[in-house]
SEGU-114222 format. One record per residue: residue in one letter; z, x, y of N, C-alpha, C in turn. Coordinates in steps of 0.2 Angstrom, whole numbers, plus 5000, padded with zeros to 4 digits. Atoms other than C-alpha are relative to their C-alpha. Layout:
AZXYZXYZXY ...
***
This chain:
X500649964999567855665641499549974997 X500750025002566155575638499550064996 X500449955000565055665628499250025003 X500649984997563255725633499649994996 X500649995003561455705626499650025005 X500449964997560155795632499250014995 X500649995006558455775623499450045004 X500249964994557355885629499150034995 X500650015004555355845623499450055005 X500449984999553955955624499950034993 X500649975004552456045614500550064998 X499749965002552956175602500050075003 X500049934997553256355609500049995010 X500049994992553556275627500850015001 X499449964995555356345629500649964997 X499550055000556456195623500850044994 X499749975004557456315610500450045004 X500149954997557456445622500649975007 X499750054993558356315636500849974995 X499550015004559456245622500650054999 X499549945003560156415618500650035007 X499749974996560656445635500349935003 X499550074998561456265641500650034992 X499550005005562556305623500450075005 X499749944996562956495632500349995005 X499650004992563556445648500349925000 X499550045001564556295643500650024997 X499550005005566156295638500149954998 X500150065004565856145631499850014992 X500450005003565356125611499549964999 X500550044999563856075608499550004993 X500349995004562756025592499150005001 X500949994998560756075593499749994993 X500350055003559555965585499350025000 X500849984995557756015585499649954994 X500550045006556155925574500050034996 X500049965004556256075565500549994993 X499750015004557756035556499849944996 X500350075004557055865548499550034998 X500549985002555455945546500350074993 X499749945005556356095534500649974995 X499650045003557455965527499549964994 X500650045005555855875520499650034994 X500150015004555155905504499350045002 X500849984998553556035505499649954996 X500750045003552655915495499949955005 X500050044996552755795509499850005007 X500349994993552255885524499550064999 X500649944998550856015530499449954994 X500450015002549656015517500149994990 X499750035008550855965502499749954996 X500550055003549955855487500249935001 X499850064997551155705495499950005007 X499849994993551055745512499449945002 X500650084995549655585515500549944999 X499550065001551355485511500650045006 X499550004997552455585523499950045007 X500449974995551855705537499650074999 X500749965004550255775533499550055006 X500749964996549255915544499250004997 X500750035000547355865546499650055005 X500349964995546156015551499449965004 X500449994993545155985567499650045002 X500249974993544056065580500149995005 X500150034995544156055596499450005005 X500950014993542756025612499650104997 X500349924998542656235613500050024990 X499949975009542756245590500350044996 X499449965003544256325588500349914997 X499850045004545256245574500749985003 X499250024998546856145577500349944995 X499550035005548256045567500149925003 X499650074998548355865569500549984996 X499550035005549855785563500049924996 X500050065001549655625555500849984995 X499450035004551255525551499849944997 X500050055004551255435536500649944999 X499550065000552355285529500850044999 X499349985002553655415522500250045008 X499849964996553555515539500249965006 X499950054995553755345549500750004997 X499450015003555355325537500450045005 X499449924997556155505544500049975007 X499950014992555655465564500249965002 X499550054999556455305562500750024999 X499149964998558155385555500150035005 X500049964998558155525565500649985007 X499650044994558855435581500949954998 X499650045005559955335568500550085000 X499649965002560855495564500350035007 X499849984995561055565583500749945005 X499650044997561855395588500749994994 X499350005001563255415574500450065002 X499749934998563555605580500349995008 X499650024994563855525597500449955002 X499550055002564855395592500450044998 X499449965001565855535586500350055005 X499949974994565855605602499950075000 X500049934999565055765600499449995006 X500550014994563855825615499350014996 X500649975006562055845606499450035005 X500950014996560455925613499650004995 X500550025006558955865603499350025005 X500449984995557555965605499349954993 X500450045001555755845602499550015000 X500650014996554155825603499549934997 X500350065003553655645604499450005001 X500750025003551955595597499849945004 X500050084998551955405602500549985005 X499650044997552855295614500649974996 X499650045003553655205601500650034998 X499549975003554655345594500650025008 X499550004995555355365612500449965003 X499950054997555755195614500749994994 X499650005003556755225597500550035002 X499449944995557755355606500549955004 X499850034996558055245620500449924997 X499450075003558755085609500350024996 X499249955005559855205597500650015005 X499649974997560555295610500249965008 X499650044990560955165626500449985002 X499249964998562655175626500250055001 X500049924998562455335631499650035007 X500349964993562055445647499550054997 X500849935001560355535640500050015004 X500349974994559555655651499350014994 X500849975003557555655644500050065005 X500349934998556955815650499250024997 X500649975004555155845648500050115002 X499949935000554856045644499250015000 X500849984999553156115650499850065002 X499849934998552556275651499250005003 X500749994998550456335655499750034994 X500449955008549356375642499850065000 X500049915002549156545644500550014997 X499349995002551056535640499849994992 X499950025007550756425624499450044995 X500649955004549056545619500250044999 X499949945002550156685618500749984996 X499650025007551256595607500950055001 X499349964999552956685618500149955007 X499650054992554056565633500450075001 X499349964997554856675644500249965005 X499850044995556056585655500550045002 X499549934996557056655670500749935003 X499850055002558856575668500550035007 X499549974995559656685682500149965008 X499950024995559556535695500549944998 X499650085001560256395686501050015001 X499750015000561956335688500449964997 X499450055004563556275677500249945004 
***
């Protein structure tokens, strides 16, 4: 039996957890789930958000936007480029060990997708982008209707 990757990238609150949970449900397969989340709550609050390291690891940088509402930019540092380069590193021993993985993403650059794509090319990835409408992501709730898919 081969196992499966399934990475499944999109903006936060667009549904990707929400999809994960239910592919786990309606397999009988097992399956480990992967989000950014885990790496990010694995990391060091000094080193992200507005941590007094976070200009060495992944630093949130307040903004405006066009209309002056405030927004979070992420800027990745050298310690935060360190992590996004593992990351892929770590999925590709989980799949050497033959478990099926879903990794839920949300790539920033090109580059880190391209890291994905040379870790993991022994492998039958499915990318999956995940997109919802901004009303959806303004109300900060995904609802998704799961009663058409099929196993």
């Amino acid at each position: 039996m081969a196992n499966k990757i399934i990475l499944l990238n999109g903006c936060s609150s667009a549904g990707k957890s929400s999809i994960s949970e239910k592919i786990m449900e309606l397999s009988e397969e097992p399956w480990l789930n992967f989000s950014l989340s885990t790496f990010w709550n694995a990391l060091s609050p000094k080193y992200k958000g507005f941590g007094e390291k976070s200009n060495e690891g992944l630093q949130f940088i307040l903004r405006h936007n066009k209309q002056g509402l405030p927004i979070n930019e992420v800027k990745i540092n050298a310690y935060g480029e360190k992590l996004f380069d593992s990351m892929p590193k770590v999925f590709k021993q989980l799949a050497n060990d033959e478990h099926n993985l879903i990794i839920e993403e949300v790539i920033l650059e090109q580059k880190y997708l391209r890291n994905y794509e040379d870790n993991l090319k022994e492998y039958q990835v499915y990318f999956v982008n995940v997109g919802c409408e901004l009303e959806v992501l303004e109300e900060g709730q995904t609802v998704l209707n799961f009663s058409k898919w099929e196993t």
